[in-house]
C-alpha angles and dihedrals in degrees: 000000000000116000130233088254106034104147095021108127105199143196132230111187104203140140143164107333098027115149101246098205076058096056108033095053102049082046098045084050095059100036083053092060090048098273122139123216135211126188113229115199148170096258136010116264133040130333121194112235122213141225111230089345090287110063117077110241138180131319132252137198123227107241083191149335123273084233088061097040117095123181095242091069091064141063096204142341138235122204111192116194121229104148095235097040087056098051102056089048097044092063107042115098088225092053098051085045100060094032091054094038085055094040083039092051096048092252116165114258136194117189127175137192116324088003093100087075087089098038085063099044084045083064093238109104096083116108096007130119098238148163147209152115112346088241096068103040093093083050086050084052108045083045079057107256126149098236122204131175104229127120099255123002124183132207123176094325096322110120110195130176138168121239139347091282081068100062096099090058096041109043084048084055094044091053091055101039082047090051092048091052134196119013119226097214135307136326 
């Protein structure tokens, strides 16, 4: 049976401090409808994922760096929080570049938690409904988003949600955003 995203090459942005529950469901959901993933980080190597920002989790392995990452590799891209993990990419230029290049493209995009850090430094958050972590949504605000506390909440192709309780909701958006594929402009 083929799944909704058989063919789809996608994208997880991720580095030291991510929150791994963020990244390995959204991950686990795609993969399940026939997706492959690729981590893309801020180095090459390994980078140590976190429970509730605080408990040292699991390991993962860089696929690739954000400076040799371009949109048109990917089919879509997924931004798990962690706040530690979303401070370091936020402010990285590679990092601006390829998210930019993917949100600039119409490329499908799923972002949780702290993960709209980047989407802000990237310089793409304005204008845009969007979620997150209570604690960024002043900083969505002041970027010029129009903020909103709701599970999952999609704009254009951008699927956003809050917090870990939210994964159901979200993995099950991100499938369907993904399986409809890139977005013209916006709606």
């Amino acid at each position: 049976m083929a799944g909704k995203l058989d063919g789809k090459r996608i994208a997880i942005l991720a580095t030291n401090g991510v929150e791994q529950v963020e990244l390995t469901e959204p991950r686990d959901a795609v993969t399940a409808e026939g997706a492959r993933t690729e981590i893309v980080s801020l180095e090459a190597g390994t980078f140590r994922a976190m429970n509730h920002d605080t408990e040292p989790a699991d390991t993962f392995t860089a696929d690739t760096t954000a400076a040799d990452a371009t949109a048109s590799d990917y089919d879509a891209l997924i931004m798990p929080g962690g706040t530690v993990n979303a401070d370091k990419l936020r402010i990285d230029p590679d990092v601006q570049r390829f998210v930019r290049e993917v949100v600039e493209a119409g490329t499908p995009v799923g972002v949780i938690c702290h993960g709209p850090w980047t989407l802000i430094d990237a310089g793409v958050a304005k204008g845009r409904t969007l979620t997150s972590y209570p604690s960024v949504w002043t900083d969505l605000r002041n970027a010029g988003a129009d903020v909103v506390d709701e599970e999952v909440v999609t704009d254009n192709g951008i699927v956003s949600s809050r917090n870990p309780d939210d994964l159901p909701a979200f993995c099950a958006k991100i499938v369907e955003e993904f399986a409809e594929g890139r977005h013209s402009g916006r709606t």
